[in-house]
Each structure stands twice: as structure tokens, then as C-alpha cells.
C-alpha positions as CSV (number, residue, x, y, z in Angstrom):
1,X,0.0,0.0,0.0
2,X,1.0,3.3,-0.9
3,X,0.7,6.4,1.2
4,X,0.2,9.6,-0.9
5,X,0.5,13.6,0.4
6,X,-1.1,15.8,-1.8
7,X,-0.2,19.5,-3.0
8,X,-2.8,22.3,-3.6
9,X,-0.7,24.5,-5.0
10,X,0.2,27.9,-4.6
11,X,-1.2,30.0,-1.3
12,X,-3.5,32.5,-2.3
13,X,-2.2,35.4,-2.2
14,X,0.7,34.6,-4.2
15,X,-1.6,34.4,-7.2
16,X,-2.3,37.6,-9.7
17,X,-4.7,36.9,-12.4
18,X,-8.4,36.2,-11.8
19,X,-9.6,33.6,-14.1
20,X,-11.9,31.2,-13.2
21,X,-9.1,28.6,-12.1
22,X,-7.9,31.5,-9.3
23,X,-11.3,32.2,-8.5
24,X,-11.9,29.1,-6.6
25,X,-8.5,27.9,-4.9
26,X,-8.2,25.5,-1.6
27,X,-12.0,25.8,-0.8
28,X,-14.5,27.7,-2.5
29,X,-16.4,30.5,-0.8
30,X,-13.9,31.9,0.7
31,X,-12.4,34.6,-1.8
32,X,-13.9,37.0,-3.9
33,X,-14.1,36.2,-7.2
34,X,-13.3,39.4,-9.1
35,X,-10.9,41.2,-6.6
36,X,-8.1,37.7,-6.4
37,X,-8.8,37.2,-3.1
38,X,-8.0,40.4,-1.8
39,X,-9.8,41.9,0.7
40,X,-12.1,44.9,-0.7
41,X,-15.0,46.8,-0.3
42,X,-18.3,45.7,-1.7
43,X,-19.1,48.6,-4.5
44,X,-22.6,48.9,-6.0
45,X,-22.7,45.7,-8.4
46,X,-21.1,43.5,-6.2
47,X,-23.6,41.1,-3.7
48,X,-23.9,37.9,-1.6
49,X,-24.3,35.7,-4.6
50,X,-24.2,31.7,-3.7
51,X,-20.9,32.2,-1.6
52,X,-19.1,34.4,-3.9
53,X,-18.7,38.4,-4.7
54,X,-19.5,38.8,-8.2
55,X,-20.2,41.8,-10.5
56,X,-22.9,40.4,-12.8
57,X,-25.4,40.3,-9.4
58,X,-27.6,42.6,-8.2
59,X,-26.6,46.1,-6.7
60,X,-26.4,46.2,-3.3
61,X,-26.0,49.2,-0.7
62,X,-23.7,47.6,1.5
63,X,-21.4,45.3,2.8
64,X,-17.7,44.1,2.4
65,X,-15.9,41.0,1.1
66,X,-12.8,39.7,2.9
67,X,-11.2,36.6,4.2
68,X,-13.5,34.7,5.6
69,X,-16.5,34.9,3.4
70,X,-18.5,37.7,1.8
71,X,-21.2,39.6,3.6
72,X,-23.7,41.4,2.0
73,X,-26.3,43.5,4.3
74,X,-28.6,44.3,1.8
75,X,-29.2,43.5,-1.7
76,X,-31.6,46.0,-3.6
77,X,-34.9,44.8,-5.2
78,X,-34.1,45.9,-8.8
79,X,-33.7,42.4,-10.7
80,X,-31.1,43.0,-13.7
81,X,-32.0,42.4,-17.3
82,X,-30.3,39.5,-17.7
83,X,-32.1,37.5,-15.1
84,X,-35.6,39.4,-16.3
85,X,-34.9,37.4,-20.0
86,X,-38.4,35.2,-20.5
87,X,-40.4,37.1,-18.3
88,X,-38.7,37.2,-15.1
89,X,-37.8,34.0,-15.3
90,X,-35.2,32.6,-13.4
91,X,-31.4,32.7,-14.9
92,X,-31.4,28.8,-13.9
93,X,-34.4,28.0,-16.1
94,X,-33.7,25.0,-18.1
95,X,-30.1,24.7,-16.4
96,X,-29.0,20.8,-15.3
97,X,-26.4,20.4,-12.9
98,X,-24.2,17.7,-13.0
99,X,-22.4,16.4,-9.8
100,X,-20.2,13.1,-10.6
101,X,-18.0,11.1,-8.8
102,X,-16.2,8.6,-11.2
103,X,-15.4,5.8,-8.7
104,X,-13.2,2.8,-8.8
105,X,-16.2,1.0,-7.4
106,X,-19.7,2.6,-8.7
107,X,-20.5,5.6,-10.4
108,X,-22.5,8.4,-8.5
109,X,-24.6,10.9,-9.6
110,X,-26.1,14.1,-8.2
111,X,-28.2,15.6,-10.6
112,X,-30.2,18.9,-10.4
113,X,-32.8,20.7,-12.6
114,X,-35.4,23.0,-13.1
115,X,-37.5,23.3,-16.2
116,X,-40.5,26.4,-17.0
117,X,-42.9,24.0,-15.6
118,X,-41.4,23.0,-12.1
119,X,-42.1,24.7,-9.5
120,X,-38.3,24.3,-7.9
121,X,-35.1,22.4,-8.6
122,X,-35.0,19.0,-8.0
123,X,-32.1,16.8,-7.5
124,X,-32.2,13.4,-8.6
125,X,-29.7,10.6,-7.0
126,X,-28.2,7.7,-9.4
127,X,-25.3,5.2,-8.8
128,X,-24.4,2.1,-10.7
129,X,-21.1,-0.1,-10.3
130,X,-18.6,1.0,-12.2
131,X,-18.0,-1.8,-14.6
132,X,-17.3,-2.5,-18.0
133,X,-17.2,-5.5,-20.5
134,X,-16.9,-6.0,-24.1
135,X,-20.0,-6.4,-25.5
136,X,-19.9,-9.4,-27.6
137,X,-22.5,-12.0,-29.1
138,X,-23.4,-15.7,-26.8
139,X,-23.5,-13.8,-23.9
140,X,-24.9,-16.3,-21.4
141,X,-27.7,-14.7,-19.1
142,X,-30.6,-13.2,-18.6
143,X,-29.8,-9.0,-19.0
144,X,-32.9,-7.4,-18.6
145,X,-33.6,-3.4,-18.8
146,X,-29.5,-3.1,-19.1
147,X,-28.6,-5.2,-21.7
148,X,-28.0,-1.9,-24.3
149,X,-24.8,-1.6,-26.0
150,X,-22.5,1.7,-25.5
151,X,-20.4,2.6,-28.8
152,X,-17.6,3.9,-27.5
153,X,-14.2,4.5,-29.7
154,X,-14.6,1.8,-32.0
155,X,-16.2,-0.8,-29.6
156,X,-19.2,-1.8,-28.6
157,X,-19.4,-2.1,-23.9
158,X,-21.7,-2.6,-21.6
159,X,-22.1,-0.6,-18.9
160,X,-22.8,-0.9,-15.2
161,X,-25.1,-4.1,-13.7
162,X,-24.9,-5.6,-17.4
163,X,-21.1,-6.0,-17.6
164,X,-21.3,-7.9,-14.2
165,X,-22.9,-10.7,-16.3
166,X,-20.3,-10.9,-18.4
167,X,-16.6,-13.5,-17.6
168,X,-14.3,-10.6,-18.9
169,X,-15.7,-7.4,-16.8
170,X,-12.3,-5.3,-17.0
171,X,-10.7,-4.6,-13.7
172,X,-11.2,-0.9,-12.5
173,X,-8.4,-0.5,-9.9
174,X,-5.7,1.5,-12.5
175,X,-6.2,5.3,-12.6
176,X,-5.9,4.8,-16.5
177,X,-9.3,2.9,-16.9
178,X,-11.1,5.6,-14.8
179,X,-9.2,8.4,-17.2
180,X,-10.0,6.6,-20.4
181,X,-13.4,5.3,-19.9
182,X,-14.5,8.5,-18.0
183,X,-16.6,9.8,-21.2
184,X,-18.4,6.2,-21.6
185,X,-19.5,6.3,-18.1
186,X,-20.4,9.9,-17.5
187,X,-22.7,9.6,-20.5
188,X,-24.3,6.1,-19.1
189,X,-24.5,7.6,-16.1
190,X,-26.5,10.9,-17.0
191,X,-28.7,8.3,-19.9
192,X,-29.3,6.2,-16.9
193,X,-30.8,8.9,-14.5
194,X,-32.6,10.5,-17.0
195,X,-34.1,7.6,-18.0
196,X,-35.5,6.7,-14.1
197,X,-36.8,10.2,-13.9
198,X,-40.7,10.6,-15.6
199,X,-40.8,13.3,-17.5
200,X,-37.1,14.3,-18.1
201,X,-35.7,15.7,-21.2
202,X,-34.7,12.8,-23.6
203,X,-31.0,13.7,-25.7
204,X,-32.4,15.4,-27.8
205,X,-33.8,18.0,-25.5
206,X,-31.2,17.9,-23.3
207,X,-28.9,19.3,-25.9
208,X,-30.5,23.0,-25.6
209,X,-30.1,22.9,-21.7
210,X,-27.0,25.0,-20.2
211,X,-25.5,22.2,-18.8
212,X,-22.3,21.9,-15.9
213,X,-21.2,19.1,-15.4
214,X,-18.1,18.9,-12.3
215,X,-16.4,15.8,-11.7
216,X,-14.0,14.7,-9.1
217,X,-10.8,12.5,-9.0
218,X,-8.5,11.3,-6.3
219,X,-6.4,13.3,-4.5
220,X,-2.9,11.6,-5.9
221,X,-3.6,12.3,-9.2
222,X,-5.4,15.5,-9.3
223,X,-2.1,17.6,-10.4
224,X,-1.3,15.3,-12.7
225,X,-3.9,13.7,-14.1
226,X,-6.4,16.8,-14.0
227,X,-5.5,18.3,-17.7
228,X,-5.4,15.2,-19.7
229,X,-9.4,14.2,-18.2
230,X,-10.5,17.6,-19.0
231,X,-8.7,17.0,-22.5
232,X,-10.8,13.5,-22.9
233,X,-14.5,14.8,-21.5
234,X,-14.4,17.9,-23.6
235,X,-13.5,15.8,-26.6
236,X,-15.0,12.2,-27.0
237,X,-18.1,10.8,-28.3
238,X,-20.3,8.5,-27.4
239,X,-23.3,6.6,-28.9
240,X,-22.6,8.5,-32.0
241,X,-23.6,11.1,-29.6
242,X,-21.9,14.7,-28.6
243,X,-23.0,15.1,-25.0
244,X,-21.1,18.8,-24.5
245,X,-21.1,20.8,-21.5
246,X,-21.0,24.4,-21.3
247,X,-18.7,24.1,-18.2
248,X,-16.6,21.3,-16.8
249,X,-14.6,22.1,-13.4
250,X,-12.6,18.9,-11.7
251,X,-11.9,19.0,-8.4
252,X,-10.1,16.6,-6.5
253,X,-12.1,13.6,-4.1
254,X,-12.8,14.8,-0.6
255,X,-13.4,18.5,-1.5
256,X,-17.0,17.3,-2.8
257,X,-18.1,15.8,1.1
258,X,-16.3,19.0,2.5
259,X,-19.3,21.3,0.1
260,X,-21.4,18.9,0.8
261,X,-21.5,19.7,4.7
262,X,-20.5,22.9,4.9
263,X,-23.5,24.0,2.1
264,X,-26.8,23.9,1.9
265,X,-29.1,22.4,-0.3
266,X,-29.2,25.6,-2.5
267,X,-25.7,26.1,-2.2
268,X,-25.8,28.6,0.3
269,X,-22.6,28.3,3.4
270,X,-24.0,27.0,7.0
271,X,-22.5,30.0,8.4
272,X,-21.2,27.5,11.7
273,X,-19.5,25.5,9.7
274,X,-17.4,27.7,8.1
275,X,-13.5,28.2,9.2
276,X,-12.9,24.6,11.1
277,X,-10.6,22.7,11.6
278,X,-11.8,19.4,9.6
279,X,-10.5,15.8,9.0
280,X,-12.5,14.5,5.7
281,X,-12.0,10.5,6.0
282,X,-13.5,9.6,2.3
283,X,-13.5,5.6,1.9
284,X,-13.7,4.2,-1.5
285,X,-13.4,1.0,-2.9
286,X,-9.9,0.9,-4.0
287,X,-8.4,4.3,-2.1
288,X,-9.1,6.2,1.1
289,X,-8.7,10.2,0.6
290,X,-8.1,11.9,3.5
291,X,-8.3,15.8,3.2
292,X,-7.0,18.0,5.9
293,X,-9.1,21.2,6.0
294,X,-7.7,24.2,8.0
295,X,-9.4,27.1,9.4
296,X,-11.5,26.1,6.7
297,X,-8.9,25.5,3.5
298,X,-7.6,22.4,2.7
299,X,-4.0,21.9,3.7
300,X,-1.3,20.0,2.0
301,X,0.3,18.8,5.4
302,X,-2.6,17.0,6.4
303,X,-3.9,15.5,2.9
304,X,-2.9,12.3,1.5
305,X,-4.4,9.0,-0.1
306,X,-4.0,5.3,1.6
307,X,-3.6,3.9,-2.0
308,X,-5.0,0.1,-1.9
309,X,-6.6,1.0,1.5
310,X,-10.5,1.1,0.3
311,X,-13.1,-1.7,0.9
312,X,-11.2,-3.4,-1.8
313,X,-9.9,-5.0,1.3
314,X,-12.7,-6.7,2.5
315,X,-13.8,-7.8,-0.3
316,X,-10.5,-9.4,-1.0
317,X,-10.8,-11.3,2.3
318,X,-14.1,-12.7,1.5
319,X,-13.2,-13.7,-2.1
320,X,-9.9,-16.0,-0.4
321,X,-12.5,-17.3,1.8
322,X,-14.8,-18.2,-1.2
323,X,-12.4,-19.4,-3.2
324,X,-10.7,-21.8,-0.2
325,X,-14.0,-23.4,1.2
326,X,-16.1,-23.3,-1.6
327,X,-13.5,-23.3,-4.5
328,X,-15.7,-20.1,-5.9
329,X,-14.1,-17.3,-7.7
330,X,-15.4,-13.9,-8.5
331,X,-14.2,-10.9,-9.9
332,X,-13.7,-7.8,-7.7
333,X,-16.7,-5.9,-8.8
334,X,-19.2,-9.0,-8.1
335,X,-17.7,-9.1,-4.7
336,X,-18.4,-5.7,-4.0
337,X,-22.4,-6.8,-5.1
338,X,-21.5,-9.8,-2.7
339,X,-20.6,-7.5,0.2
340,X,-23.9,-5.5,-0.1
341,X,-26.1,-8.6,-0.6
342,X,-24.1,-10.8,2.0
343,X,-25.0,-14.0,0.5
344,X,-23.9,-15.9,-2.7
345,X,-25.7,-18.3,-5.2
346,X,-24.4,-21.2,-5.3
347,X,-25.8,-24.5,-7.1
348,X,-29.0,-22.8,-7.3
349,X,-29.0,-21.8,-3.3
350,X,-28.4,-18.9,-1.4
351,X,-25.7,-19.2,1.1
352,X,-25.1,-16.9,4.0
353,X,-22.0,-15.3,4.1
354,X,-22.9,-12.2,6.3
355,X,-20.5,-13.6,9.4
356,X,-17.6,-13.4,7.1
357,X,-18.2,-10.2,5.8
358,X,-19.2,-8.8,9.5
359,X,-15.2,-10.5,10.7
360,X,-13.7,-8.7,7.8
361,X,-15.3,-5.4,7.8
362,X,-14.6,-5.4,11.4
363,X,-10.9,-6.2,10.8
364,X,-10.5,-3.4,8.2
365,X,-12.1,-0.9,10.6
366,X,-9.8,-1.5,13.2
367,X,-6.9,-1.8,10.7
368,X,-8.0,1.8,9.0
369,X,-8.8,3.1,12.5
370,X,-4.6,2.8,13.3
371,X,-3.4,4.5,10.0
372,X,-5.6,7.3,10.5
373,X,-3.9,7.1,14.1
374,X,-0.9,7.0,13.5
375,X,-0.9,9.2,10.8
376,X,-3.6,12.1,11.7
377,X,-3.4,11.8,15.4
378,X,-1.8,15.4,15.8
379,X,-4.0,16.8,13.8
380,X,-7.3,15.5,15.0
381,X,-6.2,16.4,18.8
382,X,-7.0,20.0,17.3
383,X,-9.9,19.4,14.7
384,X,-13.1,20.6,15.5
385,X,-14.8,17.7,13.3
386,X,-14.2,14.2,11.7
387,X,-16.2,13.9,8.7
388,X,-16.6,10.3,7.8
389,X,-18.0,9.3,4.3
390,X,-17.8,7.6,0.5
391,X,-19.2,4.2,0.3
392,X,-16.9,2.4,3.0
393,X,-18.1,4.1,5.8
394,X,-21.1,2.0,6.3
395,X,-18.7,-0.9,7.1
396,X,-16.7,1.1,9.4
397,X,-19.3,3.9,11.0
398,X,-19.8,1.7,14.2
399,X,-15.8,1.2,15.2
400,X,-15.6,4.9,14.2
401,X,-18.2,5.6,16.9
402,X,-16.8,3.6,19.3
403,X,-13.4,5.4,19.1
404,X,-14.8,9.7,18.9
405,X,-17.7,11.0,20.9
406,X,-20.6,12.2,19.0
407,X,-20.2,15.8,18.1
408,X,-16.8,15.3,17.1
409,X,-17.3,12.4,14.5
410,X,-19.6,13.3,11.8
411,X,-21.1,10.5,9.4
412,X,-22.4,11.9,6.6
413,X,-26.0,11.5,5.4
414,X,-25.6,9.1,2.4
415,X,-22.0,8.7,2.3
416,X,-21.5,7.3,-0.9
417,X,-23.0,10.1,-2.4
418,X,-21.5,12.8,-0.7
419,X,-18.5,14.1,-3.4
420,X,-21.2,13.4,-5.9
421,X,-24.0,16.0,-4.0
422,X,-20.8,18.7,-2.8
423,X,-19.8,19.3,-6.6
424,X,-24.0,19.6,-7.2
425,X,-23.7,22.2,-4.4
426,X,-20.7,23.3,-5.6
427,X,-22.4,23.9,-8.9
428,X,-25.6,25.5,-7.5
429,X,-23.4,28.4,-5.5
430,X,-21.4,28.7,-8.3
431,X,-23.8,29.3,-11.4
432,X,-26.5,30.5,-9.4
């Protein structure tokens, strides 16, 4: 296992231009957009707009942005003519949000929208696992609603539950396969939701939405890996389809479960959780992201990756156990259905393997529990919060409990789709 630290880059106010790459550094919400993060009076034109100071907003009559966030004391009433277009329609009107968090174990999607006909936003939930198989003829099995075929460079795939019935599912632990197949499985993922939702916009419709799409990646390979994936979802085609975005922003895993708590639902900053001191313990399937957060910025001293340290782990102990007392192999993704289900087929049977998986998850908790120890100790001694999320920490939320008083630990509310809803929100304060 590898242990990663993590750079953010340069400290804010070494930086000089104001593009939308400066406008947004460590943590959003804390700078003000036009002024590169320098402290400044709030001018007519200027407002408390999602979390950020921004000149296309409404007037207002007071205020000031600094440090810490921007405060506005009063907005004025006059709406501007670019949010009056379609008879004082919103600017959000026929605006989808896209909030995805490309895992190495299931896809996640946080999707939010708002057509002329809805009386608010909604946001919409979706997750499949993340899995991929040629899709060739003699396919044994029964594949149901998921059984369509994904062109994708040359090839035909499918995508998601499918692929699981198929012998040669690829294996989805190498950063490359997330980086390559990223376009196929943003664009099953969004063809998916849509298509669970009554009354959403087919393709065709959805290509004369605005739509922002932010994605995240883990926090090893977000300096390095973070132009060429921009490079591959701005150009690739799926389906024989162009799916384009009007914006696509990348940010790296664990900065989507910090938005996630420290916004609201409409993007708006929970003023009490602002400027802590936070640990963000995100548990994937194949990596663990911790992200050090400092009077509310992430910091590179405290923010690594356990590579190899996910639940990747458990479901490796169960497959040896399969595989020695029942001579029954599966592929990593199936065991990660396996884990969830806690039972196996086998000659036609269900078998309870629940004990197993209990005695394994219970070994990893403890196991994860001392690297975060050994590793994090200093730091937690002065956190105000340990956020605990991604899809492992429902097998490790109870030793987690055991170990930190209530108050301190903090287990987010659907934790596998935390980094997916914190870019969503992210989105929402953003493009408000």
C-alpha cells in the first residue's frame, strides 16, 4: 500500500490573475471572485451571490468581502436584465447540474434541474457499479432493462449491472481505466438517471439545456492527471452522440463531502461551519482520501491518499474465503455486489456469508482506524470535526463511533454520495 500527500498549489495570495481557475482555490467561498482574493470593499454591483462576490449580481447598498466569506447586508430589489430574459424567469431555467464522482467501485450521480414548468429544482440521485465488458454475441444470461450496448471509440461495452454478467468485466483499480473510460460512463451515467426520472428531457432536449457538469478525481492524481481528463470529457463521443457541456470544473475527491457539509441544499454556506478545523476521511473502494481542512482551507500537510486502503480490502478477504472453502471465484466488482447482498448463489442456493463479511469489515475498521492514528493523530487532537463518508463508511461507521464522541465524528447522510451532492452544491453556488 502506498501512502500519498497531496499539493494544492500555490497559497492564495501569491496568485495575480483572476480567471476562473484563481477564482476558486483551496475551498470555494472563501475569496472573492473578481478582486483575487484580496480583501475589498463591496461597490454597487457587487452582492452575496451563492458564496461568492461577483459583479454580474444585483446592486447592493452595502457590505464588504474579505477573508472569511463575503457579507452582504442588503441587496436592492431591482432584478437585472439578464435575469428578467423570459419574463422574469429565473437565470437557472432550463439549467441541469451535473455532480459526478467517477469511482473505482460505482458511479454516483447528483443531478439537479429545473425546467419552466417545475415549481423548484430537484435533485435526482443515481449510482451504478462501475464496470465495463466488451460487449460481444453468446453472452450467457438473462440481462434485462440493461442489456444496451455503448459505442464507445470503435467498440461496442456494456455498462454498469450488465457488464457484471459478463466473464471478462475489466478490472477498474488502475487510474488509466477511470481516465479513459470516464466519457463512456459519465454519459451512461446521465442516460441512466434520466431515464429513471418521468418526464425528463430525452437527448435530444437535453442538448439546448445549459448544462455543468463537475467531476471529481483522487487526490494523488489531481495535479497530474487533472488536464489530460479535462482533455478526454471535452472531446469524446459516445453513442454516436456529442454530450457537451457548457462548463466542466474537476476537483479533487474529498473536497465534494467537505461542500457537501459545509453547504446547503441551495448552495448557500451553513455559516457554523465555516473556518474549522476538519478531517474528511472519504472511503472508496480501492483508495481512502483523507483531506486536511484548516481554518477552513484544505491543507497540503494533512492531505494524503492510503492507495490500496479502500473496501477493496474486505472484499478481498471474502473472495480468499470463497475461493478456499467453496472453490468459488469472483471478480472484484461481483464481490463488491456480494458485500452489499451478504450471500452468494451457489448451485442454485443462497448461502449466508454475512458472518464473514461482519469479521472482515470489522478487521478493516480496526486496521484503518490505526493508520488514520498514526498518521492524523496530531492533527485530530485540534480538529473541530471528523467527517466520515464515500461508500466504505457504512462498514466502518460503528468502530468509528466507538473510538470519537458524538459531536466530534460526523457521518455523513448518504455517504457514498457525498462528493457526488458537494460538486451539485458546488455547482448551484457557483452558477447561481
Amino acid at each position: 500500500m502506498k501512502f500519498w500527500t497531496v499539493s494544492f498549489g500555490q497559497q492564495p495570495e501569491k496568485r495575480k490573475n483572476n480567471g476562473k481557475k484563481q477564482r476558486i482555490a483551496m475551498i470555494f467561498g472563501k475569496f472573492c471572485k473578481e478582486d483575487a482574493y484580496q480583501s475589498a470593499p463591496v461597490t454597487t454591483g457587487r452582492c452575496f451571490h451563492g458564496t461568492f462576490c461577483c459583479r454580474r449580481c444585483p446592486p447592493v447598498t452595502t457590505g464588504k468581502c474579505h477573508n472569511s466569506v463575503v457579507m452582504v447586508l442588503k441587496r436592492t430589489t431591482t432584478m437585472p436584465s439578464w435575469q428578467q430574459k423570459g419574463g422574469g424567469m429565473s437565470i437557472n431555467k432550463d439549467l441541469i447540474l451535473f455532480g459526478l464522482d467517477l469511482g473505482f467501485g460505482d458511479v454516483k450521480l447528483a443531478l439537479s434541474m429545473n425546467f419552466e414548468n417545475s415549481p423548484a429544482r430537484k435533485t435526482i440521485l443515481f449510482k451504478f457499479p462501475t464496470a465495463i465488458a466488451y460487449a460481444r454475441d453468446g453472452i450467457i444470461g438473462d440481462l434485462g432493462k440493461d442489456e444496451k450496448k455503448y459505442a464507445f471509440n470503435g467498440k461496442n461495452y456494456f455498462v454498469g449491472n450488465s457488464a457484471l454478467q459478463c466473464r471478462d468485466v475489466f478490472s477498474t483499480r488502475d487510474i488509466d481505466f477511470l481516465l479513459g473510460y470516464s466519457p463512456l460512463l459519465a454519459y451512461a451515467a446521465i442516460e441512466k438517471a434520466l431515464q429513471s426520472l418521468a418526464g425528463a428531457p430525452d437527448f435530444e432536449t437535453l442538448a439546448e439545456c445549459k448544462k455543468y457538469l463537475c467531476l471529481g478525481m483522487p487526490l494523488a492524481h489531481f495535479h497530474s492527471k487533472r488536464a489530460p481528463l479535462m482533455n478526454i470529457m471535452k472531446k469524446s463521443h459516445v453513442a454516436d452522440s456529442v454530450l457537451t457541456f457548457d462548463a466542466i470544473d474537476i476537483r479533487a475527491q474529498g473536497q465534494g463531502i467537505l461542500f457537501d457539509y459545509v453547504l446547503d441544499d441551495a448552495g448557500q454556506p451553513i455559516p457554523d461551519r465555516l473556518d474549522l478545523n476538519i478531517l474528511v476521511v472519504d472511503i472508496g473502494f480501492n483508495t481512502v482520501d483523507i483531506l486536511g481542512v484548516v481554518n477552513g482551507r484544505p491543507s497540503r500537510e494533512w492531505s494524503g491518499m492510503l492507495d490500496r486502503g479502500g473496501i477493496s480490502r474486505i472484499g478481498e478477504q471474502v473472495g480468499n474465503f470463497l475461493q478456499r472453502e467453496f472453490n468459488f471465484e469472483l471478480p472484484e466488482q461481483a464481490l463488491k455486489d456480494v458485500l452489499q447482498k451478504k450471500e452468494i448463489a451457489l448451485y442454485g442456493a443462497s448461502k449466508d456469508i454475512s458472518w464473514q463479511i461482519r469479521k472482515a469489515s470489522e478487521e478493516y475498521a480496526a486496521w484503518l482506524l490505526q493508520e488514520i492514528r498514526s498518521r492524523w493523530e496530531g492533527f485530530l487532537k485540534k480538529a473541530d470535526r471528523l467527517i466520515l463518508a464515500g461508500g466504505g463508511a457504512y462498514y466502518v461507521q460503528e468502530a468509528f463511533q466507538s473510538a470519537y464522541r458524538l459531536g466530534f465524528l460526523q457521518v455523513m447522510d448518504n455517504p457514498e454520495f457525498s462528493n457526488a451532492m458537494g460538486f451539485q452544491k458546488y455547482l448551484e453556488a457557483d452558477h447561481d
